[in-house]
DRENDO-1510 file (C-alpha; in Angstrom, 1 decimal, always signed):
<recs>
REC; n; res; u; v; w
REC; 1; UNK; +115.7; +74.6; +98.7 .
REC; 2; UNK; +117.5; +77.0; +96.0 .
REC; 3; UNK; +117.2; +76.6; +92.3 .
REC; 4; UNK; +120.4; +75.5; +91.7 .
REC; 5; UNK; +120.5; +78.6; +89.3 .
REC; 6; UNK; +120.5; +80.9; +92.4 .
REC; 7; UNK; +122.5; +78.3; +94.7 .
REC; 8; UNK; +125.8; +79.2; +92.2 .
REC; 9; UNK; +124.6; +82.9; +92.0 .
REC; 10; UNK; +124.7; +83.0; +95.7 .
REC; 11; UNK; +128.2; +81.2; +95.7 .
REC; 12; UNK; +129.8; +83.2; +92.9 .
REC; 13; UNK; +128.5; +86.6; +94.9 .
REC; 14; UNK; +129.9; +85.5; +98.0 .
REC; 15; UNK; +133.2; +84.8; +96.5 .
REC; 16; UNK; +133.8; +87.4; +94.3 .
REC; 17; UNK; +131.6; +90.5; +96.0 .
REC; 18; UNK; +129.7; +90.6; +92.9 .
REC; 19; UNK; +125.8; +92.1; +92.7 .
REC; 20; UNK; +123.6; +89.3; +92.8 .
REC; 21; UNK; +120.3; +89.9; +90.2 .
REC; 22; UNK; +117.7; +91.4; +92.1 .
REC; 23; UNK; +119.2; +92.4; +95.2 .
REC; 24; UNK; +120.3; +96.1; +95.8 .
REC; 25; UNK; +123.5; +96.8; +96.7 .
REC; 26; UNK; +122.7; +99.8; +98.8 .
REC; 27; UNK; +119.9; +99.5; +101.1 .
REC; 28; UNK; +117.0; +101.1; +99.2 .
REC; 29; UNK; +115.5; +104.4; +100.9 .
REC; 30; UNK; +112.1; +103.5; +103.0 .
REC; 31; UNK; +109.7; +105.2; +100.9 .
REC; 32; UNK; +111.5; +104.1; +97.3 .
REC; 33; UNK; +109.5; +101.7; +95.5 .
REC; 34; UNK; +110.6; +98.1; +95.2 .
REC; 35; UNK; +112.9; +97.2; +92.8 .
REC; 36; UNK; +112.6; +95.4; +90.0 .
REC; 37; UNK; +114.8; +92.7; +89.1 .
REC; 38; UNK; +117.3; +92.8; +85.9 .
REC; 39; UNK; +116.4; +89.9; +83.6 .
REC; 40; UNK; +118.8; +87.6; +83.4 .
REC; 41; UNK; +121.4; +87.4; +81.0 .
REC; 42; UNK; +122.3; +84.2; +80.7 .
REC; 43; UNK; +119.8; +80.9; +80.9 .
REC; 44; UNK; +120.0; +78.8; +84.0 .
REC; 45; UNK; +121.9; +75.6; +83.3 .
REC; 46; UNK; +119.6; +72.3; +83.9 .
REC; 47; UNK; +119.0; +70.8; +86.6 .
REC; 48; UNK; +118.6; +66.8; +86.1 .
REC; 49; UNK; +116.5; +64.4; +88.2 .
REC; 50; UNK; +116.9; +61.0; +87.8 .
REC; 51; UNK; +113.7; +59.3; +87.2 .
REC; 52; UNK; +112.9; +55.2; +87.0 .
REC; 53; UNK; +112.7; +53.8; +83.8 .
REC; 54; UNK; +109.1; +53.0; +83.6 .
REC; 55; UNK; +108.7; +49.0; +84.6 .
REC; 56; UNK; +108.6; +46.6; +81.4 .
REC; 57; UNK; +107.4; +43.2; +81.2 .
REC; 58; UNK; +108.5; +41.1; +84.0 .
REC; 59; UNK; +111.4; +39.1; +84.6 .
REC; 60; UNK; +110.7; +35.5; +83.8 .
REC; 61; UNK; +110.1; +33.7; +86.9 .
REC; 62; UNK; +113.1; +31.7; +87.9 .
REC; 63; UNK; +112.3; +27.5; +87.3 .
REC; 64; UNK; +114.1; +26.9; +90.5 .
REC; 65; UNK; +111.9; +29.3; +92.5 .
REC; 66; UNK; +108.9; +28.1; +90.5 .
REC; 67; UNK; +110.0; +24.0; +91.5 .
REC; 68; UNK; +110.7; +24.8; +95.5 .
REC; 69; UNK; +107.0; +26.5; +95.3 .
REC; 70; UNK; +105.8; +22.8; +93.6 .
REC; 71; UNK; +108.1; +21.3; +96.4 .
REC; 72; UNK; +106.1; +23.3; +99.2 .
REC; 73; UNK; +102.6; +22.5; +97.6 .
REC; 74; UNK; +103.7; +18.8; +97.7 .
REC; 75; UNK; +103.6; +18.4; +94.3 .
REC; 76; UNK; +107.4; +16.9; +94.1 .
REC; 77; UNK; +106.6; +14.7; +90.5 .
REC; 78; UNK; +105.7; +18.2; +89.2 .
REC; 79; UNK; +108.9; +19.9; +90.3 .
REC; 80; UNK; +110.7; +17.2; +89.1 .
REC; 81; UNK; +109.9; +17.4; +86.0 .
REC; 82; UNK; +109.8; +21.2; +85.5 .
REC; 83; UNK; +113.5; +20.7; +86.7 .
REC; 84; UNK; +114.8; +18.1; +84.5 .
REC; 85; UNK; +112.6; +19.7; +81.6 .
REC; 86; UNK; +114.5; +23.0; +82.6 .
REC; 87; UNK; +118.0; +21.6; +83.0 .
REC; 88; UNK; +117.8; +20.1; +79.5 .
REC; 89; UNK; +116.6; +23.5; +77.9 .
REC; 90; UNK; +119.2; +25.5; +79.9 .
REC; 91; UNK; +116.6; +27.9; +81.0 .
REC; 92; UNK; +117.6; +26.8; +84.8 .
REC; 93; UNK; +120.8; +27.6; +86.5 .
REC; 94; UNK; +122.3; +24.3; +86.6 .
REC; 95; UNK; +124.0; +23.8; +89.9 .
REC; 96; UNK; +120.5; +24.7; +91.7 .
REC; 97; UNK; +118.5; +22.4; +89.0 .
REC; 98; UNK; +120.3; +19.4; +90.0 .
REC; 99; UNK; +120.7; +19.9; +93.8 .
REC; 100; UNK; +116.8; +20.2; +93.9 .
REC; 101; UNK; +117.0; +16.6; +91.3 .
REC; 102; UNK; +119.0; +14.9; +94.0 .
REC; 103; UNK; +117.0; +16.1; +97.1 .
REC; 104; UNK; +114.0; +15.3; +94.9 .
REC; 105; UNK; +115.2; +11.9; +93.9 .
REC; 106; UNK; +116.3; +10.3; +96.7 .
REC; 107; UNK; +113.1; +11.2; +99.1 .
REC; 108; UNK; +110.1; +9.4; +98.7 .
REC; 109; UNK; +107.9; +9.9; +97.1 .
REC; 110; UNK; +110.4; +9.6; +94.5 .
REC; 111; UNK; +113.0; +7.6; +95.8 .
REC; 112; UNK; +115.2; +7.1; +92.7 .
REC; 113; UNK; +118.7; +6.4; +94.4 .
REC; 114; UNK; +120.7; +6.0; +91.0 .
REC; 115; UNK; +118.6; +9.4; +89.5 .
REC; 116; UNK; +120.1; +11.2; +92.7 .
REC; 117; UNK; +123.5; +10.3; +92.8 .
REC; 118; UNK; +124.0; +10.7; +88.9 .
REC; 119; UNK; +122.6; +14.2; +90.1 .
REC; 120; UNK; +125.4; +14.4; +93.0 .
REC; 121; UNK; +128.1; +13.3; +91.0 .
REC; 122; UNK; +127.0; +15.6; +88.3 .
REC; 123; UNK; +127.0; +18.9; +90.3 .
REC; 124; UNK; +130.1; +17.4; +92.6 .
REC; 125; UNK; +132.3; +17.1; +89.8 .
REC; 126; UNK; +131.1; +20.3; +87.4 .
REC; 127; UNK; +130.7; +22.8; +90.7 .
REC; 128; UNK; +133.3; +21.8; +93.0 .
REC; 129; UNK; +133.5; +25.3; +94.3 .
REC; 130; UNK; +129.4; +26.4; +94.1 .
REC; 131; UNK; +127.2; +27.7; +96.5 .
REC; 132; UNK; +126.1; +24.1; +97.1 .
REC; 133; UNK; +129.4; +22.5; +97.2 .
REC; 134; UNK; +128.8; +22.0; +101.2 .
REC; 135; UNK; +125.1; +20.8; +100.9 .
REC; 136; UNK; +126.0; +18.3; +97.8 .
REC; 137; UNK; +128.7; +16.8; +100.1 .
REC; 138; UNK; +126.2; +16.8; +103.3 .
REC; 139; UNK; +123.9; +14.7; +101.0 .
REC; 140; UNK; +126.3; +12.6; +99.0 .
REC; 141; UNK; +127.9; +11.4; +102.5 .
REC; 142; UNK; +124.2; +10.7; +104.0 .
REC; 143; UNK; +123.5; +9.0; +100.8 .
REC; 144; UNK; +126.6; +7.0; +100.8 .
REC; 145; UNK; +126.3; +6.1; +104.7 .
REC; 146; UNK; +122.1; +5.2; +103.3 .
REC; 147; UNK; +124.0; +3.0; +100.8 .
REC; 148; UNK; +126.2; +1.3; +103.4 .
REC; 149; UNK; +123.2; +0.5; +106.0 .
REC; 150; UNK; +121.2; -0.8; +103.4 .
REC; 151; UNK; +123.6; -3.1; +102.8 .
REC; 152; UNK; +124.4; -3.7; +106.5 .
REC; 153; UNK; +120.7; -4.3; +106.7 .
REC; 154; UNK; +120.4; -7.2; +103.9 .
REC; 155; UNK; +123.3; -8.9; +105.0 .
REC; 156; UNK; +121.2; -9.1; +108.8 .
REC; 157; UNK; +118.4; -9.7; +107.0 .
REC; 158; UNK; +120.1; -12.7; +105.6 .
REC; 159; UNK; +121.8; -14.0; +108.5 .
REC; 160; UNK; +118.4; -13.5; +110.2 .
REC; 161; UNK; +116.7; -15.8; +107.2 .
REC; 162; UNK; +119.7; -18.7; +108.1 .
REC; 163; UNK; +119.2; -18.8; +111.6 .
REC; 164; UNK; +115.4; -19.2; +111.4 .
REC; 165; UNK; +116.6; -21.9; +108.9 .
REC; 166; UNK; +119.0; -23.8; +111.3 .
REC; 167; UNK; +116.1; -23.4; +114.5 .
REC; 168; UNK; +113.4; -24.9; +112.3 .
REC; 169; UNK; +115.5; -27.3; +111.3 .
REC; 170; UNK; +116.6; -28.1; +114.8 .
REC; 171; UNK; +112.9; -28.3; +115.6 .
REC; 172; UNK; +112.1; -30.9; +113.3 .
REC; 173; UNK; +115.0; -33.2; +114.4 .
REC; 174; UNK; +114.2; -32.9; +118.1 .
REC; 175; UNK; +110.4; -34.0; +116.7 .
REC; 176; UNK; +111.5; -37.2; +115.0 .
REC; 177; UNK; +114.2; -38.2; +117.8 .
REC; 178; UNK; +112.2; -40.2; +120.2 .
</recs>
């Protein structure tokens, strides 16, 4: 590569016919000594080369990141409660801090259904358009249909319960009929 000193000479020779420094105009005889360059009268303009900022101290590591590590090392009380710790502080980006409070909450070994949808209705109604949006509906509909089968499921249970009542009873009257 040229300096970029003797890139423009170059340029502003071929452009104007001018002499460039150190070159002869006139091919030099064969036994004339070499010429010597003129010294330049004017300085070279600078060349700059960007160069990193040397690294400084790190970035603080983000709590999310930090509680989905916990998450993977099965330590889900932990990331719990570096969330909710974090959430409270504001050191944590909120939508993710309470998307990872309602996954968190409603799997065991958690399994805090009212912690979870407080959490969903929480990051529903204060990011309706986030980057979680879809998954907080995904989850909020699971947990609702959860909600509904549960409830499906006690009521069976029940009617379960009452017709083991009604054969038992049956059982004793067919007993004390002779």
């Amino acid at each position: 590569m040229f300096p970029a000193a003797a890139l423009a000479g170059l340029l502003a020779a071929g452009c104007t016919g001018m002499h460039i420094m150190g070159w002869s105009r006139h091919p030099a005889p064969e036994n004339a000594p070499p010429e010597v360059p003129e010294a330049a009268s004017e300085v070279a303009p600078q060349v700059s080369i960007p160069v990193a900022a040397p690294a400084g101290p790190e970035a603080a590591p983000n709590p999310v990141q930090e509680a989905e590590a916990l998450i993977d090392g099965g330590q889900e009380d932990a990331a719990l409660t570096l969330l909710k710790r974090t959430l409270e502080d504001g050191t944590a980006p909120t939508e993710d801090a309470l998307y990872w409070i309602a996954v968190l909450s409603f799997a065991p070994p958690i399994s805090d259904r009212a912690q979870g949808e407080a959490a969903l209705k929480r990051l529903v109604s204060e990011f309706p358009d986030g980057e979680r949006r879809h998954a907080a509906a995904a989850l909020k509909a699971l947990a609702d249909e959860s909600a509904e089968l549960e409830a499906d499921n006690a009521a069976l249970k029940e009617d379960l319960q009452k017709l083991l009542n009604i054969d038992v009873e049956a059982q004793r009257q067919r007993r004390a009929t002779p």
